[in-house]
C-alpha positions as CSV (number, residue, x, y, z in Angstrom):
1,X,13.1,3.1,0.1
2,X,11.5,0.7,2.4
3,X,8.4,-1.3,2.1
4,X,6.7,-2.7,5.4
5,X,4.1,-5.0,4.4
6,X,1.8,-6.5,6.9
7,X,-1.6,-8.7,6.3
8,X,-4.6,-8.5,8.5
9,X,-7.9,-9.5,9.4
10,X,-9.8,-6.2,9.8
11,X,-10.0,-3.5,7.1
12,X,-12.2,-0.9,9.6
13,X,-8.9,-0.7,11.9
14,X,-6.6,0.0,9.3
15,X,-9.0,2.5,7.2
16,X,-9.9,3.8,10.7
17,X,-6.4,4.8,11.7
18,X,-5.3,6.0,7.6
19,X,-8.9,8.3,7.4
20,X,-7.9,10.0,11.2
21,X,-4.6,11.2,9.9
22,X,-7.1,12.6,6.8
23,X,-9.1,14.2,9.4
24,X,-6.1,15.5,11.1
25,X,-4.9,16.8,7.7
26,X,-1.6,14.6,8.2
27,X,-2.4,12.4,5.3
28,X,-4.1,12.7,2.0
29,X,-6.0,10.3,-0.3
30,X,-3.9,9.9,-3.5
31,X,-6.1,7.9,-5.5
32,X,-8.3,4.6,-4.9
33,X,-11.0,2.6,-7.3
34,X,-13.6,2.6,-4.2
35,X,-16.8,4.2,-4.7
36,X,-17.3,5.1,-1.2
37,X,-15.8,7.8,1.0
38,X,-16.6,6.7,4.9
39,X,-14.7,4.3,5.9
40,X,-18.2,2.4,7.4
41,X,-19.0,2.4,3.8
42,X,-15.2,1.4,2.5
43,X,-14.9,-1.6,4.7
44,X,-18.5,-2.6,3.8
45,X,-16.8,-2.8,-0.2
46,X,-14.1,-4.0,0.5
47,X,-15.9,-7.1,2.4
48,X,-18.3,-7.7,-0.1
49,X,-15.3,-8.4,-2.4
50,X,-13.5,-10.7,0.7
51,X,-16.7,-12.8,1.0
52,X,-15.5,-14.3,-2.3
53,X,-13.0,-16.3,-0.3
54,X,-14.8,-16.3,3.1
55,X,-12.4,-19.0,4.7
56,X,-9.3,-16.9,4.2
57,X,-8.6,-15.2,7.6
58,X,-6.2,-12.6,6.0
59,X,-7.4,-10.0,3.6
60,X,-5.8,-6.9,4.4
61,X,-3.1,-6.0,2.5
62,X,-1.2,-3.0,4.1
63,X,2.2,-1.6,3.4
64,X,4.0,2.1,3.6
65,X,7.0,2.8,1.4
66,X,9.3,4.9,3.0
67,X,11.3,7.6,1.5
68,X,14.8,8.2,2.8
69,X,14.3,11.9,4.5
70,X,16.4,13.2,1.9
71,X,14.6,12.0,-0.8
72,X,11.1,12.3,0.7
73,X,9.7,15.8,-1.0
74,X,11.2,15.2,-4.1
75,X,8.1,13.5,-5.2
76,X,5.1,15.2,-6.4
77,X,1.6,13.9,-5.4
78,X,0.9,12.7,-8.8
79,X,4.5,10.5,-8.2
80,X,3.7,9.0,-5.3
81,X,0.3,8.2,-6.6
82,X,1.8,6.7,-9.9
83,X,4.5,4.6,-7.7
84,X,2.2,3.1,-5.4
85,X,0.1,1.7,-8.6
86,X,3.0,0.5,-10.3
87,X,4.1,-1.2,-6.7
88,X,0.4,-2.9,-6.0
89,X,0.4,-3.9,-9.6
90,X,3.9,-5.5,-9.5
91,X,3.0,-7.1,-6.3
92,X,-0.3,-8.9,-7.8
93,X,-3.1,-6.5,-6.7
94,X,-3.9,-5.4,-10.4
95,X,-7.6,-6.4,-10.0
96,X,-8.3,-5.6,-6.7
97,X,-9.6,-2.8,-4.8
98,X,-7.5,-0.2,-2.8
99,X,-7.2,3.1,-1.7
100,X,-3.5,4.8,-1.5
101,X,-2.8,7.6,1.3
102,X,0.3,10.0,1.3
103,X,1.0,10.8,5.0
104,X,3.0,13.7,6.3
105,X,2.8,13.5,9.8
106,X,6.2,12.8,10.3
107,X,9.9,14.1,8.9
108,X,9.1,12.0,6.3
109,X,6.1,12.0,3.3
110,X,5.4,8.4,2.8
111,X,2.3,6.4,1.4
112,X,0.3,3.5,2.8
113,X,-1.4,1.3,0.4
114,X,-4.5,-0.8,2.0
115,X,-6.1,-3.2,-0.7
116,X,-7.7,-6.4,-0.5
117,X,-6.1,-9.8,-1.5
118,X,-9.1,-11.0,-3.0
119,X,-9.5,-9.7,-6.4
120,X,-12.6,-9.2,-8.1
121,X,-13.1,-12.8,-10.1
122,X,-12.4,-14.6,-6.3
123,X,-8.8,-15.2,-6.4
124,X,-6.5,-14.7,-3.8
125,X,-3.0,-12.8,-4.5
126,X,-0.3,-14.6,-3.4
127,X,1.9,-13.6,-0.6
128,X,4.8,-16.7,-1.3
129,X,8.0,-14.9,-1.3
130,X,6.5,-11.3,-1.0
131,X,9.1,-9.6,1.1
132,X,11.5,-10.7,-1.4
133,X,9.6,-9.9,-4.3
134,X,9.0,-6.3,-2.2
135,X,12.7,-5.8,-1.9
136,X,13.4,-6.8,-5.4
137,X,10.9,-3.8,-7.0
138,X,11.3,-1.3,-4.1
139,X,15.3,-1.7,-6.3
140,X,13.8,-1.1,-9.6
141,X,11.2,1.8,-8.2
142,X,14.2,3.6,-6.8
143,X,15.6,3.6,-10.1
144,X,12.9,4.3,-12.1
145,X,12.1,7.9,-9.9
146,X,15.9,8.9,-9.4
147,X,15.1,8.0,-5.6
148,X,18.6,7.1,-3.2
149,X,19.4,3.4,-3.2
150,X,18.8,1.7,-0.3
151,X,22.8,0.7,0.5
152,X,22.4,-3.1,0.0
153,X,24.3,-5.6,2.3
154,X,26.1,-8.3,0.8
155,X,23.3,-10.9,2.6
156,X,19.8,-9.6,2.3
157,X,17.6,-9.3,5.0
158,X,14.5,-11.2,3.5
């Protein structure tokens, strides 16, 4: 599996692009602790919650974990779901808000996770060492749902 993490400024681009693959019925919500469902309304939560930190210029927390291709059905909805929880939570988003989307627009099913690095009490999840940390769990998730190993070089690329 790979994970491809990248932090932003904007959460209406990213919801945006995730909720036009919905539309397109290329993608699929698989769960999310938001209340609303337009994604006017989602980016309005999710920076209500930001302006608990208003000086920090990245909020967005975006990444997709990729399936190998021959791996990539072999997980049910409610496994995908249930793996990008345990991967937020892992990572440090366990009080924050997110929303998790299964795509399947390409040879692959994968899943994007958008949440917010400002958690609910104001504190800001940390991104020191989070490729690292990424690669590290991305191991033990592809253990944990009988998923191919990533073939692991002798130097890492983090």
């Amino acid at each position: 599996m790979i994970a491809k993490q990248v932090k932003g400024k904007d959460f209406y681009g990213v919801l945006m692009y995730n909720q036009k693959k919905v539309d397109k019925a290329e993608a699929i919500i698989l769960d999310s602790n938001l209340a609303s469902g337009s994604v006017v309304k989602q980016t309005k939560e999710f920076n209500v919650v930001r302006q608990l930190k208003p000086n920090l210029s990245k909020a967005v927390y975006h990444t997709s974990l990729n399936l190998p291709y021959s791996d990539s059905n072999k997980l049910t909805d409610e496994e995908y779901s249930n793996l990008g929880i345990e991967y937020l939570e892992a990572m440090g988003f366990d009080e924050n808000q997110y929303i998790v989307y299964k795509h399947f627009d390409q040879d692959h099913s994968h899943i994007h996770i958008v949440a917010n690095r400002v958690n609910f009490s104001g504190n800001v999840v940390s991104d020191s060492h989070d490729y690292k940390r990424s690669e590290t769990l991305i191991r033990k998730l592809e253990q944990k749902y009988n998923l191919s190993e990533l073939i692991r070089k002798q130097e890492s690329n983090v």
